[in-house]
C-alpha positions in Angstrom: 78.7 -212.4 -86.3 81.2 -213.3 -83.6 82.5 -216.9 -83.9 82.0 -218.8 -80.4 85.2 -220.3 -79.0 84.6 -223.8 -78.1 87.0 -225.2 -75.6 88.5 -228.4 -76.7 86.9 -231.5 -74.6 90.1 -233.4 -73.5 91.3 -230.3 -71.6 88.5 -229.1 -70.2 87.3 -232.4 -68.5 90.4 -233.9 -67.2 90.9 -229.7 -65.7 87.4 -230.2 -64.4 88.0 -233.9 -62.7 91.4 -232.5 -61.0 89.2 -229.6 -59.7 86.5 -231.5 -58.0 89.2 -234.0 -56.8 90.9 -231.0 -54.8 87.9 -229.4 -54.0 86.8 -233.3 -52.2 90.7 -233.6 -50.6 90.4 -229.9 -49.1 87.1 -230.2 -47.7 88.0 -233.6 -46.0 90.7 -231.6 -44.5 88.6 -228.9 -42.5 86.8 -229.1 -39.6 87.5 -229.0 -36.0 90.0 -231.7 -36.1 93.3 -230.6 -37.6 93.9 -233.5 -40.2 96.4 -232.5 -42.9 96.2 -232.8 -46.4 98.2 -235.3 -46.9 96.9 -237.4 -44.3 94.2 -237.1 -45.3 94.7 -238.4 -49.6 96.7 -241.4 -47.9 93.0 -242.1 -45.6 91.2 -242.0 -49.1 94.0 -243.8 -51.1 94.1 -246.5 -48.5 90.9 -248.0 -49.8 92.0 -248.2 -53.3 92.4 -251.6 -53.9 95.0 -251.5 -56.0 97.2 -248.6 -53.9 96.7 -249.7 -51.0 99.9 -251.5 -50.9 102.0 -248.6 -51.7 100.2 -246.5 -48.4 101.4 -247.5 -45.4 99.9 -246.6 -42.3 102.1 -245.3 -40.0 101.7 -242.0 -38.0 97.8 -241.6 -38.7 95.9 -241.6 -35.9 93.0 -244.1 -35.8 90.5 -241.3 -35.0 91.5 -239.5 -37.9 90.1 -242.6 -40.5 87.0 -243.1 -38.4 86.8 -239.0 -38.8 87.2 -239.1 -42.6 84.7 -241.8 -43.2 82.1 -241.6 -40.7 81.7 -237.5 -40.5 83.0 -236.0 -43.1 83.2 -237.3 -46.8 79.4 -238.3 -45.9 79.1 -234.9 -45.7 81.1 -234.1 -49.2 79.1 -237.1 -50.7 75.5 -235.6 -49.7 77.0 -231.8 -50.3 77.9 -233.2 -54.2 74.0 -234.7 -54.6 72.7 -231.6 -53.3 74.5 -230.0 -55.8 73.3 -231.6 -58.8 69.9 -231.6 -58.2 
């Protein structure tokens, strides 16, 4: 019999968690509205409580948070449940 390799668990998660966490920062980034990536992580940090002080503001256009909030990480949110069930 072939021994079955079993990935250790505090790799795998953490790898997993970074994954989905790209895979939600990408997908907030495309869409008929160019917003780039890095916009778009300091849209998401900014409600952090505890980051947003370290975020400032400056050269994201208003349109681009109501974008992000309203439209699309609905979108990711409902695409994630979908998923699951």
């Amino acid at each position: 019999m072939h021994k079955l390799y079993k990935a250790p668990f505090g790799i795998v998660m953490p790898a997993l968690v970074l994954m989905v966490m790209a895979a939600i920062l990408l997908s907030a980034c495309f869409g008929s509205a160019k917003i780039m990536p890095y916009e778009s992580m300091r849209l998401i940090l900014k409600k952090i409580p505890l980051v947003r002080n370290f975020i400032g503001n400056d050269g994201i256009k208003e349109v681009y948070s109501k974008i992000i909030w309203n439209v699309r990480l609905p979108r990711i949110i409902l695409a994630g449940m979908v998923g699951m069930g």
